[in-house]
C-alpha positions, 0 to 999 in steps of 0.5 A: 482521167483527172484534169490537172489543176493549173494555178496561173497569176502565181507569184512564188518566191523560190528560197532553196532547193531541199535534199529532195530535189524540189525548190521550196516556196510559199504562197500567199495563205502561207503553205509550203510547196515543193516545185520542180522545174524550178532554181533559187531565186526565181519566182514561179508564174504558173504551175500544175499540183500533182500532189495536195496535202492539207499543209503542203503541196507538190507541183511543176512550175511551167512558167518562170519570171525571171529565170536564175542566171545558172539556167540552161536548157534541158537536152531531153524533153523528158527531163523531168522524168528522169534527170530534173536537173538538167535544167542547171549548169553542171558547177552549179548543180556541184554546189546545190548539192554540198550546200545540201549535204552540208545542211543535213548534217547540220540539221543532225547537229554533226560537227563536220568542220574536221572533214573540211579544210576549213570551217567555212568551205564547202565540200568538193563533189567528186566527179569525173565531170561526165554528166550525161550518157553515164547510166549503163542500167535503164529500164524503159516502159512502153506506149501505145501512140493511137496516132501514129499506130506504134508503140514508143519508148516511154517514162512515167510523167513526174508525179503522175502514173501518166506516160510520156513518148521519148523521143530521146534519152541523154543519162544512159550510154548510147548503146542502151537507147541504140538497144531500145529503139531496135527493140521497139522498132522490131515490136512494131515490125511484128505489130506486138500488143505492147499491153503484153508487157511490163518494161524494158530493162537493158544494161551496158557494161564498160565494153559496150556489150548490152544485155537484157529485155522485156519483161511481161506482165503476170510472169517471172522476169526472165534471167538474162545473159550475166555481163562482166566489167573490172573495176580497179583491175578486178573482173566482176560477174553480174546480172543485167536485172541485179544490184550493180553499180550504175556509174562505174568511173564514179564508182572507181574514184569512190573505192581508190578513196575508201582504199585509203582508210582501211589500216587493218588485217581484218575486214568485214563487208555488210550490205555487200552485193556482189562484193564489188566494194571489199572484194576491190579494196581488201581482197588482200585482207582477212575479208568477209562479205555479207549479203542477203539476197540470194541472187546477188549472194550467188554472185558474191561467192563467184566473184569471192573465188575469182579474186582470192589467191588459189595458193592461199589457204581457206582460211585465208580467202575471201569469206562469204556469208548469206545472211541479213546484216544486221544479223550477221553481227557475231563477225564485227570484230574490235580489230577491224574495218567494218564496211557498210554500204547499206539502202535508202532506208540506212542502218539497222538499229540493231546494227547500229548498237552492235558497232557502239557495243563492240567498236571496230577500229574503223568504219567507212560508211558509203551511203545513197541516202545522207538523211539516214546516213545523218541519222547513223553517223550522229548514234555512233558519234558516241564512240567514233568521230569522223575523219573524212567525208567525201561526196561523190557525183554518180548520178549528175543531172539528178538531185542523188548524191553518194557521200562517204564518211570514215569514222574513227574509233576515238 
Protein backbone atom coordinates (compact mmCIF):
# COMPACT_ATOMS: atom_id res chain seq x y z
CA UNK A 1 0.00 0.00 0.00
CA UNK A 2 1.03 3.48 -0.93
CA UNK A 3 2.51 5.90 2.11
CA UNK A 4 0.73 8.71 2.49
CA UNK A 5 2.25 12.02 1.57
CA UNK A 6 2.39 14.07 5.05
CA UNK A 7 3.52 17.94 4.32
CA UNK A 8 4.42 19.11 8.03
CA UNK A 9 6.29 23.33 8.76
CA UNK A 10 2.88 24.18 6.15
CA UNK A 11 1.63 27.41 6.76
CA UNK A 12 -1.85 27.70 5.04
CA UNK A 13 -4.18 30.21 5.27
CA UNK A 14 -7.95 29.19 5.11
CA UNK A 15 -10.20 31.87 2.93
CA UNK A 16 -13.53 29.84 3.00
CA UNK A 17 -15.11 26.89 2.76
CA UNK A 18 -16.31 26.05 -0.91
CA UNK A 19 -20.23 24.21 -1.85
CA UNK A 20 -17.95 20.88 -1.57
CA UNK A 21 -17.45 20.89 1.79
CA UNK A 22 -13.69 21.47 1.84
CA UNK A 23 -12.04 25.09 2.97
CA UNK A 24 -9.76 26.37 0.23
CA UNK A 25 -6.15 27.66 0.80
CA UNK A 26 -3.02 28.39 -1.11
CA UNK A 27 0.54 27.57 -0.76
CA UNK A 28 3.46 29.19 -1.30
CA UNK A 29 3.90 28.23 -5.17
CA UNK A 30 0.47 29.51 -5.42
CA UNK A 31 -1.91 26.29 -5.93
CA UNK A 32 -4.83 25.82 -4.58
CA UNK A 33 -6.02 23.16 -2.06
CA UNK A 34 -9.19 22.18 -0.98
CA UNK A 35 -8.65 20.62 2.79
CA UNK A 36 -10.91 19.02 5.07
CA UNK A 37 -10.80 19.04 8.85
CA UNK A 38 -10.31 22.66 8.42
CA UNK A 39 -12.62 26.47 9.24
CA UNK A 40 -12.34 29.98 7.83
CA UNK A 41 -9.74 31.47 9.18
CA UNK A 42 -7.48 29.16 10.46
CA UNK A 43 -3.95 28.24 9.33
CA UNK A 44 -3.05 24.70 8.57
CA UNK A 45 0.45 23.24 9.99
CA UNK A 46 0.32 19.64 8.77
CA UNK A 47 -1.71 17.94 6.28
CA UNK A 48 -1.83 14.44 4.43
CA UNK A 49 -2.49 14.82 0.01
CA UNK A 50 -5.00 12.49 -0.86
CA UNK A 51 -5.21 13.74 -4.10
CA UNK A 52 -2.65 15.61 -6.69
CA UNK A 53 -3.68 17.26 -9.72
CA UNK A 54 -1.18 19.13 -11.60
CA UNK A 55 -3.19 22.82 -10.35
CA UNK A 56 -4.68 21.84 -7.42
CA UNK A 57 -4.61 19.13 -4.75
CA UNK A 58 -6.80 17.57 -1.83
CA UNK A 59 -5.56 16.79 1.50
CA UNK A 60 -6.72 16.62 5.39
CA UNK A 61 -4.90 19.07 7.64
CA UNK A 62 -3.90 17.20 10.93
CA UNK A 63 -2.50 20.10 12.61
CA UNK A 64 -4.19 23.49 13.11
CA UNK A 65 -2.86 26.71 14.70
CA UNK A 66 -4.93 28.68 16.08
CA UNK A 67 -8.22 26.92 15.67
CA UNK A 68 -11.30 29.12 14.74
CA UNK A 69 -13.54 30.05 17.96
CA UNK A 70 -16.80 27.90 15.93
CA UNK A 71 -14.71 24.67 16.71
CA UNK A 72 -15.98 21.81 18.60
CA UNK A 73 -15.00 18.65 18.83
CA UNK A 74 -16.23 16.07 16.76
CA UNK A 75 -18.49 12.97 18.77
CA UNK A 76 -17.09 10.23 16.35
CA UNK A 77 -13.80 9.32 15.19
CA UNK A 78 -14.91 8.43 12.10
CA UNK A 79 -16.08 12.30 11.41
CA UNK A 80 -14.56 12.39 8.57
CA UNK A 81 -15.98 9.55 6.67
CA UNK A 82 -19.42 10.29 7.30
CA UNK A 83 -20.17 13.66 8.87
CA UNK A 84 -16.88 16.13 8.11
CA UNK A 85 -18.50 18.85 9.82
CA UNK A 86 -19.10 17.78 13.01
CA UNK A 87 -16.11 19.73 13.85
CA UNK A 88 -18.36 23.30 13.89
CA UNK A 89 -21.16 24.28 15.96
CA UNK A 90 -24.46 23.56 14.91
CA UNK A 91 -25.23 27.88 14.18
CA UNK A 92 -22.33 28.16 12.68
CA UNK A 93 -22.28 25.45 10.09
CA UNK A 94 -26.45 27.32 9.47
CA UNK A 95 -24.55 30.12 8.47
CA UNK A 96 -21.66 28.11 6.06
CA UNK A 97 -24.21 26.87 4.42
CA UNK A 98 -26.71 30.16 3.31
CA UNK A 99 -23.49 31.97 2.95
CA UNK A 100 -22.63 28.91 0.39
CA UNK A 101 -26.01 29.20 -1.26
CA UNK A 102 -25.84 32.49 -1.32
CA UNK A 103 -22.75 32.43 -3.44
CA UNK A 104 -23.61 29.97 -5.94
CA UNK A 105 -26.55 31.81 -7.00
CA UNK A 106 -24.47 34.73 -7.16
CA UNK A 107 -22.11 33.06 -9.30
CA UNK A 108 -25.06 32.08 -11.79
CA UNK A 109 -25.84 35.75 -11.92
CA UNK A 110 -29.38 35.04 -10.15
CA UNK A 111 -30.99 37.96 -8.47
CA UNK A 112 -32.45 36.63 -5.44
CA UNK A 113 -33.10 39.74 -3.55
CA UNK A 114 -36.99 38.93 -4.14
CA UNK A 115 -36.64 35.78 -2.13
CA UNK A 116 -35.04 37.29 0.94
CA UNK A 117 -36.41 39.87 3.30
CA UNK A 118 -34.02 42.06 2.63
CA UNK A 119 -31.31 42.72 0.06
CA UNK A 120 -28.56 42.16 2.77
CA UNK A 121 -29.87 38.90 4.63
CA UNK A 122 -29.07 35.81 4.75
CA UNK A 123 -31.42 32.88 4.15
CA UNK A 124 -32.70 31.23 7.10
CA UNK A 125 -31.97 27.21 6.87
CA UNK A 126 -34.78 25.33 8.02
CA UNK A 127 -34.03 22.80 10.40
CA UNK A 128 -35.85 21.17 12.98
CA UNK A 129 -32.37 21.76 15.21
CA UNK A 130 -31.73 17.61 15.42
CA UNK A 131 -28.36 17.34 14.39
CA UNK A 132 -27.45 13.91 15.12
CA UNK A 133 -29.05 10.60 15.10
CA UNK A 134 -31.19 11.71 12.04
CA UNK A 135 -30.30 9.14 9.33
CA UNK A 136 -32.74 6.29 9.18
CA UNK A 137 -30.98 4.81 5.95
CA UNK A 138 -27.03 3.59 6.57
CA UNK A 139 -25.08 1.32 4.71
CA UNK A 140 -21.81 -0.06 6.72
CA UNK A 141 -18.72 -1.94 5.02
CA UNK A 142 -16.82 -4.62 7.06
CA UNK A 143 -13.37 -5.18 8.32
CA UNK A 144 -11.36 -7.82 9.24
CA UNK A 145 -9.07 -6.61 12.47
CA UNK A 146 -6.02 -9.26 12.34
CA UNK A 147 -5.48 -8.20 15.99
CA UNK A 148 -8.25 -8.87 17.51
CA UNK A 149 -9.52 -12.00 15.13
CA UNK A 150 -12.93 -10.01 14.59
CA UNK A 151 -14.58 -8.15 11.88
CA UNK A 152 -15.68 -4.52 12.68
CA UNK A 153 -18.05 -2.16 11.39
CA UNK A 154 -16.33 -0.19 8.86
CA UNK A 155 -16.46 3.32 6.73
CA UNK A 156 -13.95 4.12 3.90
CA UNK A 157 -11.13 6.67 5.09
CA UNK A 158 -12.21 10.09 3.26
CA UNK A 159 -10.14 10.18 0.21
CA UNK A 160 -8.78 6.92 0.21
CA UNK A 161 -10.36 3.40 -0.78
CA UNK A 162 -8.89 2.48 2.78
CA UNK A 163 -11.31 1.27 5.77
CA UNK A 164 -11.29 2.39 9.24
CA UNK A 165 -13.07 0.22 12.39
CA UNK A 166 -16.21 2.31 13.89
CA UNK A 167 -16.33 2.22 17.01
CA UNK A 168 -19.28 4.54 17.12
CA UNK A 169 -21.58 6.33 14.69
CA UNK A 170 -23.80 9.45 15.88
CA UNK A 171 -25.72 10.55 12.17
CA UNK A 172 -28.04 7.28 11.88
CA UNK A 173 -31.10 6.74 14.62
CA UNK A 174 -29.60 4.56 17.24
CA UNK A 175 -31.72 1.54 16.32
CA UNK A 176 -29.71 0.96 13.06
CA UNK A 177 -26.25 1.00 14.79
CA UNK A 178 -28.04 -1.12 17.93
CA UNK A 179 -28.87 -3.41 14.49
CA UNK A 180 -25.47 -3.47 13.14
CA UNK A 181 -23.58 -4.40 16.00
CA UNK A 182 -25.76 -7.40 16.63
CA UNK A 183 -25.14 -8.03 13.11
CA UNK A 184 -21.42 -8.16 13.47
CA UNK A 185 -21.57 -9.58 16.59
CA UNK A 186 -23.67 -12.72 15.34
CA UNK A 187 -20.79 -12.76 12.33
CA UNK A 188 -18.35 -13.26 14.56
CA UNK A 189 -20.04 -15.87 16.97
CA UNK A 190 -20.48 -18.09 13.53
CA UNK A 191 -16.77 -16.90 12.57
CA UNK A 192 -17.96 -15.48 9.06
CA UNK A 193 -15.31 -14.87 6.32
CA UNK A 194 -16.53 -11.42 6.08
CA UNK A 195 -14.54 -10.98 2.64
CA UNK A 196 -17.97 -12.76 1.67
CA UNK A 197 -19.49 -9.59 1.64
CA UNK A 198 -19.92 -6.45 0.25
CA UNK A 199 -21.74 -4.06 3.03
CA UNK A 200 -24.38 -3.98 5.35
CA UNK A 201 -27.45 -1.49 4.54
CA UNK A 202 -30.23 -1.01 7.34
CA UNK A 203 -33.10 1.18 7.38
CA UNK A 204 -35.45 2.65 10.21
CA UNK A 205 -38.39 3.94 9.92
CA UNK A 206 -40.23 6.74 12.47
CA UNK A 207 -41.41 3.68 14.58
CA UNK A 208 -38.17 2.44 15.17
CA UNK A 209 -38.78 -0.80 13.06
CA UNK A 210 -35.49 -1.93 11.33
CA UNK A 211 -35.07 -3.68 8.17
CA UNK A 212 -32.31 -4.69 5.82
CA UNK A 213 -29.03 -6.63 5.58
CA UNK A 214 -25.93 -8.04 4.11
CA UNK A 215 -25.19 -7.98 0.82
CA UNK A 216 -22.71 -10.26 -0.90
CA UNK A 217 -20.33 -9.98 -3.11
CA UNK A 218 -21.05 -11.49 -6.81
CA UNK A 219 -24.66 -11.86 -6.08
CA UNK A 220 -28.35 -10.16 -6.40
CA UNK A 221 -28.65 -7.81 -3.35
CA UNK A 222 -31.53 -9.41 -1.50
CA UNK A 223 -35.30 -7.65 -1.24
CA UNK A 224 -35.93 -7.09 1.91
CA UNK A 225 -38.82 -6.97 3.94
CA UNK A 226 -40.81 -2.98 2.75
CA UNK A 227 -40.96 -0.58 5.94
CA UNK A 228 -44.15 1.72 6.11
CA UNK A 229 -43.60 5.69 7.56
CA UNK A 230 -46.58 8.50 7.14
CA UNK A 231 -45.50 11.86 6.27
CA UNK A 232 -48.02 14.46 6.69
CA UNK A 233 -50.86 12.03 7.53
CA UNK A 234 -50.36 9.91 4.60
CA UNK A 235 -48.86 6.03 4.79
CA UNK A 236 -46.25 5.26 2.55
CA UNK A 237 -44.56 1.97 1.25
CA UNK A 238 -41.07 1.63 0.78
CA UNK A 239 -37.79 -0.60 0.40
CA UNK A 240 -35.10 -0.77 2.78
CA UNK A 241 -32.57 -0.42 -0.39
CA UNK A 242 -34.93 2.10 -2.47
CA UNK A 243 -34.98 5.73 -2.87
CA UNK A 244 -36.73 7.12 0.57
CA UNK A 245 -36.15 10.23 2.04
CA UNK A 246 -33.42 10.20 4.62
CA UNK A 247 -34.35 12.71 7.33
CA UNK A 248 -38.26 12.60 7.30
CA UNK A 249 -39.03 15.45 10.20
CA UNK A 250 -37.05 17.56 7.67
CA UNK A 251 -38.67 16.28 4.94
CA UNK A 252 -42.25 17.15 6.56
CA UNK A 253 -41.42 21.20 7.16
CA UNK A 254 -40.10 20.79 3.18
CA UNK A 255 -43.58 19.49 1.86
CA UNK A 256 -45.88 21.73 4.38
CA UNK A 257 -43.70 24.76 2.53
CA UNK A 258 -44.18 23.40 -1.09
CA UNK A 259 -48.01 23.02 0.02
CA UNK A 260 -48.24 26.48 -0.21
CA UNK A 261 -47.24 27.41 -3.56
CA UNK A 262 -49.49 24.87 -5.57
CA UNK A 263 -52.86 27.42 -6.71
CA UNK A 264 -53.84 24.99 -9.38
CA UNK A 265 -56.06 21.84 -10.42
CA UNK A 266 -53.63 20.28 -12.17
CA UNK A 267 -50.21 18.93 -11.02
CA UNK A 268 -47.51 17.04 -12.38
CA UNK A 269 -44.86 15.29 -10.27
CA UNK A 270 -41.45 14.21 -12.28
CA UNK A 271 -38.39 12.49 -10.84
CA UNK A 272 -41.33 11.14 -8.45
CA UNK A 273 -40.07 8.24 -6.55
CA UNK A 274 -42.30 6.61 -4.58
CA UNK A 275 -44.64 9.67 -5.14
CA UNK A 276 -43.78 10.92 -1.27
CA UNK A 277 -43.85 14.70 -2.73
CA UNK A 278 -47.06 14.97 -4.87
CA UNK A 279 -48.94 12.38 -3.57
CA UNK A 280 -48.29 14.47 0.04
CA UNK A 281 -49.13 17.83 -1.36
CA UNK A 282 -51.54 17.36 -4.16
CA UNK A 283 -53.37 14.02 -3.94
CA UNK A 284 -56.47 16.11 -3.84
CA UNK A 285 -55.44 17.36 -7.10
CA UNK A 286 -55.68 16.35 -11.09
CA UNK A 287 -52.04 14.80 -10.07
CA UNK A 288 -49.70 12.87 -12.12
CA UNK A 289 -46.28 11.15 -11.01
CA UNK A 290 -43.50 10.08 -13.28
CA UNK A 291 -40.78 7.84 -12.42
CA UNK A 292 -38.35 5.95 -14.03
CA UNK A 293 -37.13 3.18 -12.13
CA UNK A 294 -39.08 0.16 -11.97
CA UNK A 295 -38.67 -0.68 -8.64
CA UNK A 296 -39.66 2.73 -7.05
CA UNK A 297 -42.23 2.94 -9.89
CA UNK A 298 -43.96 -0.38 -8.34
CA UNK A 299 -44.10 1.48 -5.30
CA UNK A 300 -45.26 4.64 -6.76
CA UNK A 301 -48.67 2.95 -8.21
CA UNK A 302 -49.08 1.41 -4.58
CA UNK A 303 -48.63 4.33 -2.62
CA UNK A 304 -50.98 6.29 -5.70
CA UNK A 305 -53.90 3.58 -4.72
CA UNK A 306 -53.49 4.26 -1.20
CA UNK A 307 -53.80 7.94 -1.19
CA UNK A 308 -56.43 8.51 -3.90
CA UNK A 309 -60.32 8.29 -2.87
CA UNK A 310 -61.90 4.81 -3.94
CA UNK A 311 -65.39 7.04 -4.68
CA UNK A 312 -63.70 8.93 -6.91
CA UNK A 313 -63.84 8.23 -10.54
CA UNK A 314 -60.42 7.19 -12.53
CA UNK A 315 -60.22 10.11 -13.86
CA UNK A 316 -59.87 11.62 -11.01
CA UNK A 317 -57.26 9.60 -9.13
CA UNK A 318 -53.89 10.00 -8.85
CA UNK A 319 -51.99 9.02 -12.30
CA UNK A 320 -48.99 7.16 -12.42
CA UNK A 321 -46.74 6.96 -15.22
CA UNK A 322 -43.18 4.80 -15.86
CA UNK A 323 -41.17 6.76 -17.90
CA UNK A 324 -38.01 9.21 -17.98
CA UNK A 325 -38.94 12.58 -17.11
CA UNK A 326 -37.52 14.21 -19.73
CA UNK A 327 -39.64 12.02 -21.90
CA UNK A 328 -42.70 12.25 -20.36
CA UNK A 329 -43.11 16.11 -21.38
CA UNK A 330 -46.48 15.50 -23.42
CA UNK A 331 -47.97 16.08 -19.73
CA UNK A 332 -46.80 19.68 -18.77
CA UNK A 333 -49.77 21.43 -19.25
CA UNK A 334 -49.80 25.72 -19.28
CA UNK A 335 -52.49 25.23 -16.55
CA UNK A 336 -50.54 23.73 -14.18
CA UNK A 337 -47.97 22.99 -11.18
CA UNK A 338 -44.98 21.12 -12.52
CA UNK A 339 -43.04 19.57 -9.45
CA UNK A 340 -39.51 18.61 -9.76
CA UNK A 341 -37.37 17.02 -7.42
CA UNK A 342 -34.56 15.62 -9.77
CA UNK A 343 -30.76 13.90 -8.84
CA UNK A 344 -27.42 15.40 -8.19
CA UNK A 345 -26.96 15.82 -12.02
CA UNK A 346 -30.21 18.31 -12.24
CA UNK A 347 -32.41 18.99 -15.03
CA UNK A 348 -32.50 17.49 -18.49
CA UNK A 349 -31.92 19.85 -21.29
CA UNK A 350 -34.74 18.63 -23.04
CA UNK A 351 -36.85 19.20 -19.90
CA UNK A 352 -35.62 22.44 -19.46
CA UNK A 353 -36.62 23.75 -22.90
CA UNK A 354 -40.09 21.97 -22.82
CA UNK A 355 -40.84 24.16 -19.52
CA UNK A 356 -39.76 27.51 -21.64
CA UNK A 357 -41.85 26.21 -24.54
CA UNK A 358 -45.01 25.38 -22.72
CA UNK A 359 -44.87 27.33 -19.30
CA UNK A 360 -46.77 25.86 -16.81
CA UNK A 361 -48.22 28.41 -14.33
CA UNK A 362 -45.55 27.30 -11.56
CA UNK A 363 -42.79 25.37 -10.97
CA UNK A 364 -41.36 24.22 -7.53
CA UNK A 365 -38.02 23.14 -7.74
CA UNK A 366 -36.46 20.90 -4.90
CA UNK A 367 -33.18 20.08 -5.56
CA UNK A 368 -29.95 18.26 -3.49
CA UNK A 369 -27.58 19.87 -5.91
CA UNK A 370 -27.83 23.75 -5.87
CA UNK A 371 -24.96 24.07 -8.35
CA UNK A 372 -26.98 22.38 -11.04
CA UNK A 373 -30.08 23.64 -9.49
CA UNK A 374 -28.21 27.38 -10.16
CA UNK A 375 -27.83 26.12 -13.67
CA UNK A 376 -31.75 25.19 -14.21
CA UNK A 377 -33.21 28.08 -12.54
CA UNK A 378 -31.06 30.73 -14.28
CA UNK A 379 -32.49 29.01 -18.28
CA UNK A 380 -35.78 29.41 -17.04
CA UNK A 381 -35.46 32.52 -15.59
CA UNK A 382 -36.16 33.69 -19.39
CA UNK A 383 -39.97 33.04 -18.59
CA UNK A 384 -40.41 32.63 -14.83
CA UNK A 385 -39.05 34.73 -11.94
CA UNK A 386 -38.64 33.47 -8.52
CA UNK A 387 -40.87 33.74 -5.55
CA UNK A 388 -39.18 31.84 -2.63
CA UNK A 389 -36.19 30.11 -2.09
CA UNK A 390 -36.06 28.30 0.81
CA UNK A 391 -33.15 25.95 2.21
CA UNK A 392 -33.45 23.22 4.19
CA UNK A 393 -31.08 21.14 6.82
CA UNK A 394 -31.56 17.40 6.03
CA UNK A 395 -28.21 16.37 6.44
CA UNK A 396 -26.65 18.45 9.29
CA UNK A 397 -23.20 17.67 10.16
CA UNK A 398 -22.69 17.49 6.49
CA UNK A 399 -21.73 19.94 3.86
CA UNK A 400 -25.37 18.78 1.62
CA UNK A 401 -27.88 21.00 1.57
CA UNK A 402 -31.63 20.96 0.04
CA UNK A 403 -32.85 23.99 -1.15
CA UNK A 404 -36.28 24.74 -2.74
CA UNK A 405 -36.91 27.65 -5.08
CA UNK A 406 -40.59 28.44 -6.69
CA UNK A 407 -40.80 29.95 -9.91
CA UNK A 408 -43.55 31.95 -11.20
CA UNK A 409 -44.64 32.41 -14.69
CA UNK A 410 -44.07 36.02 -15.33
Amino acid sequence: MKSPKIIADASVKIDKLVPGGQGIGTIKDGMKGFFWNVLPGETVKKYEITKQKSHYFEAIALEIESPSNHRIEPKDSCYLSTSPWQIMDYPYELEQKSQLLTEVLKQHKIDCSRAKQSANSQFHVATDSKDFHYRNKMEYSLYYDFEDEKLHLAFRKRGTHRKIKVETSSIERPEIFEKATEIIAKLNAEHADGRKYQSLLLRCNQAGKVEGGLFENHKPHPVFNNLTDKILGKTYSYSPNGFFQINLPVYEITLMEIKKYIKTEKVLDLYAGVGTIGLSVASDKNLTLVEVDKSAYKELENNAQQAGDPRDEPACQPLAILSKSEEATDFIKPDQTVIVDPPRAGLDAKLVDKLLEITPETIIYLSCNPVTQARDVKLLLEKYQIIKIQPFNFFPRTPHLENLIILARK
